[in-house]
C-alpha positions in Angstrom: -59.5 24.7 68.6 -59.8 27.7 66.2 -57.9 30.9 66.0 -60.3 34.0 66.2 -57.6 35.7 64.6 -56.6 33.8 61.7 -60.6 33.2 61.3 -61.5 36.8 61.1 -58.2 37.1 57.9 -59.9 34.0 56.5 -63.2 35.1 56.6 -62.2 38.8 54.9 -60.2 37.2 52.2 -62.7 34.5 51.2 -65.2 37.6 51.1 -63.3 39.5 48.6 -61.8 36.6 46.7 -65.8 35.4 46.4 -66.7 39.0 45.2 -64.4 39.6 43.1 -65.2 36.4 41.1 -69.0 36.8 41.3 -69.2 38.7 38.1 -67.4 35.1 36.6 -68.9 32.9 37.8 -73.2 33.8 38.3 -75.5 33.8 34.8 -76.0 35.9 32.7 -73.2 38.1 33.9 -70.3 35.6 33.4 -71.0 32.0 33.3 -74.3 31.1 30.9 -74.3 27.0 32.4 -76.2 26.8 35.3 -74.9 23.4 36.0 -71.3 25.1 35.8 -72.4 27.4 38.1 -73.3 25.4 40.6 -70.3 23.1 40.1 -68.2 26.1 40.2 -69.7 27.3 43.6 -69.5 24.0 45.1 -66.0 23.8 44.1 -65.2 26.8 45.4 -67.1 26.1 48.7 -64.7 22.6 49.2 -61.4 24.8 48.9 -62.9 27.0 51.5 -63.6 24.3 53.7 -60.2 22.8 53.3 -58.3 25.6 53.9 -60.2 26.6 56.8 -59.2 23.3 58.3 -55.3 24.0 57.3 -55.3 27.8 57.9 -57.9 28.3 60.9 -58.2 25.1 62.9 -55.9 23.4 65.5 -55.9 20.1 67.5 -55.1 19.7 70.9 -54.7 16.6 73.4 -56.3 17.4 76.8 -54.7 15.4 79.9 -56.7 16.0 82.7 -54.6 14.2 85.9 -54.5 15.1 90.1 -51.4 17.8 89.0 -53.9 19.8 86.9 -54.4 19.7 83.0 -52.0 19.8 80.4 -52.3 20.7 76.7 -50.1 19.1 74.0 -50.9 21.1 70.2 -50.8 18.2 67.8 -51.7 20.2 64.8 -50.9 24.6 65.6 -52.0 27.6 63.9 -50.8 28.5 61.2 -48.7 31.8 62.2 -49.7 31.8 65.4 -48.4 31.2 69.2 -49.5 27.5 70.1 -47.6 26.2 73.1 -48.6 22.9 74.8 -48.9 24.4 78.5 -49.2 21.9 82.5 -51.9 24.6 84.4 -51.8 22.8 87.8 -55.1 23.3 90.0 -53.7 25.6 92.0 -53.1 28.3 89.3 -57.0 28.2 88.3 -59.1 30.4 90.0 -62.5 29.1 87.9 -63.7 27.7 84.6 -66.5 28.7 82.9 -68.0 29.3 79.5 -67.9 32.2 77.0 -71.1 33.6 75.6 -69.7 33.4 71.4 -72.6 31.7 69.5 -70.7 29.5 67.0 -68.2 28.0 69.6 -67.9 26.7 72.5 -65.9 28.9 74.6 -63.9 27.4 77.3 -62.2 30.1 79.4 -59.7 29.5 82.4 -59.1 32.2 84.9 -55.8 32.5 86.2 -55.2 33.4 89.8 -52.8 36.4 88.9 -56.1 37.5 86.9 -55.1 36.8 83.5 -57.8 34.2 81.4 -56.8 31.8 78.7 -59.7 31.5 76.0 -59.6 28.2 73.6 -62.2 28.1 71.2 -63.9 25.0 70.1 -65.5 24.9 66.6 -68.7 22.6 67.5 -70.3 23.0 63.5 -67.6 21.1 61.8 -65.2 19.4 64.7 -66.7 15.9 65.7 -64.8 14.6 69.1 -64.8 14.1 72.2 -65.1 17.7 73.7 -68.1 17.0 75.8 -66.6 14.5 77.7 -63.4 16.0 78.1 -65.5 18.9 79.4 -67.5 16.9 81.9 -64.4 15.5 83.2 -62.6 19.2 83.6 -65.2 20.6 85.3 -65.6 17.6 87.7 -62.3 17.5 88.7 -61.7 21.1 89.1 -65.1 21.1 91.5 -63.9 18.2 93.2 -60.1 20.2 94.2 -61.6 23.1 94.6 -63.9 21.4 97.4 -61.1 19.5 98.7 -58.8 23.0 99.4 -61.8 24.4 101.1 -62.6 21.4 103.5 -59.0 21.7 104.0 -59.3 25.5 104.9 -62.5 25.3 106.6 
């Protein structure tokens, strides 16, 4: 899962940190090595992608049972509200996807009208969101057929 929020601070801070050094660290206006440029760079781009992973990402457990589907946060956001939740199948009123390009976005509407958004980070997060996917939206087709036979 990834944190909009903490993403969009990230993303502004790595911005300016990375323009501020950028008179350092590019020939022939700071650094005359090429090689230590590019070294440099590199470096820079590993600290990025590690504190991305500590600042922005978190990791959830997805239990998907005949109650409904619970979330347990194994790793939370760094200043930010992650609560494992239980939403039983009788609170969901549907599941689809968002339209955001560079993650998967799983929203959950609630039948008092609120949705839950959880954003999943499918460039750098290798795991089994797919199937965990296949098997939500099975089983949330499969109740909500099962209340309507029941109704109808």
């Amino acid at each position: 899962m990834v944190s909009q929020i903490n993403a969009i601070i990230f993303v502004v801070i790595a911005l300016v940190a990375f323009l501020v050094s950028a008179g350092t660290l590019f020939p022939k206006r700071g650094l005359q090595n090429y090689g230590l440029t590019i070294l440099s760079v590199s470096v820079l781009v590993f600290v990025v992608y590690v504190l991305w992973q500590v600042f922005v990402t978190g990791r959830t457990i997805w239990t998907i049972d005949e109650n409904g589907v619970k979330i347990v946060w194994t790793k939370k956001f760094f200043l930010g509200g992650s609560y494992d939740d239980l939403i039983r199948w009788s609170e969901i009123k549907n599941i689809r996807r968002g339209s955001d390009p560079q993650y998967y976005t799983l929203k959950i509407e609630h039948v008092s009208g609120y949705t839950i958004k959880y954003f999943h980070d499918t460039l750098t997060t290798k795991d089994d969101f797919d199937k965990m996917l296949k098997t939500l939206y099975k089983t949330f087709n499969d109740k909500k057929a099962s209340a309507f036979t029941k109704e109808g």
